[in-house]
C-alpha positions as CSV (number, residue, x, y, z in Angstrom):
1,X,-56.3,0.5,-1.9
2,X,-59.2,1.3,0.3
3,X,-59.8,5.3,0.7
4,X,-61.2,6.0,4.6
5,X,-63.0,9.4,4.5
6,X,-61.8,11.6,7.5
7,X,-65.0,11.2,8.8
8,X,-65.2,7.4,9.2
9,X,-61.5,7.5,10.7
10,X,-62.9,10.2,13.1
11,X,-66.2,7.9,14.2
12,X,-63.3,4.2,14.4
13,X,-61.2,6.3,16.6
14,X,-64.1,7.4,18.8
15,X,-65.3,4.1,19.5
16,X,-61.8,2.8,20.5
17,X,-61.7,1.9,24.2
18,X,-59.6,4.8,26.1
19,X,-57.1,1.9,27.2
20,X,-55.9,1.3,24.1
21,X,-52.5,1.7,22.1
22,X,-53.8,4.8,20.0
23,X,-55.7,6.5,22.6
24,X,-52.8,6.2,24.6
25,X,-50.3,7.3,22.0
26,X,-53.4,10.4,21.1
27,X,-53.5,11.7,24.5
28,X,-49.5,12.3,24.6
29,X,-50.0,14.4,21.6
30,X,-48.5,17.8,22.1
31,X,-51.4,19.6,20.6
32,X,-55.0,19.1,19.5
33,X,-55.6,19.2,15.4
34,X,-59.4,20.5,14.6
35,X,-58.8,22.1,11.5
36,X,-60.8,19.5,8.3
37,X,-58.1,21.1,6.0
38,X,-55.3,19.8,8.6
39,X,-56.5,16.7,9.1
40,X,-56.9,16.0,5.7
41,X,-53.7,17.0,5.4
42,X,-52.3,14.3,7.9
43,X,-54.0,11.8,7.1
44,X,-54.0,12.5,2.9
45,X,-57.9,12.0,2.6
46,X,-60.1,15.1,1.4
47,X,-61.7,16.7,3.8
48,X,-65.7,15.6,3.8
């Protein structure tokens, strides 16, 4: 398995086009996560 650094998943998702699927789904997110240790947390990579 493949890790993906938080980082590297942070700079994919910023080039996604804002029509798609996931920035669709993102911006019906109830809230806004900007905490590293959160993240990490979601997405089970360190924080780096």
């Amino acid at each position: 398995m493949a890790a993906l650094s938080t980082r590297r998943f942070l700079v994919l998702i910023g080039g996604l086009s804002p029509e798609s699927r996931f920035a669709r789904a993102w911006q019906k997110t109830p809230r806004r996560v900007t905490d590293p240790a959160e993240i990490a947390a979601l997405t089970g990579n360190p924080a780096g």
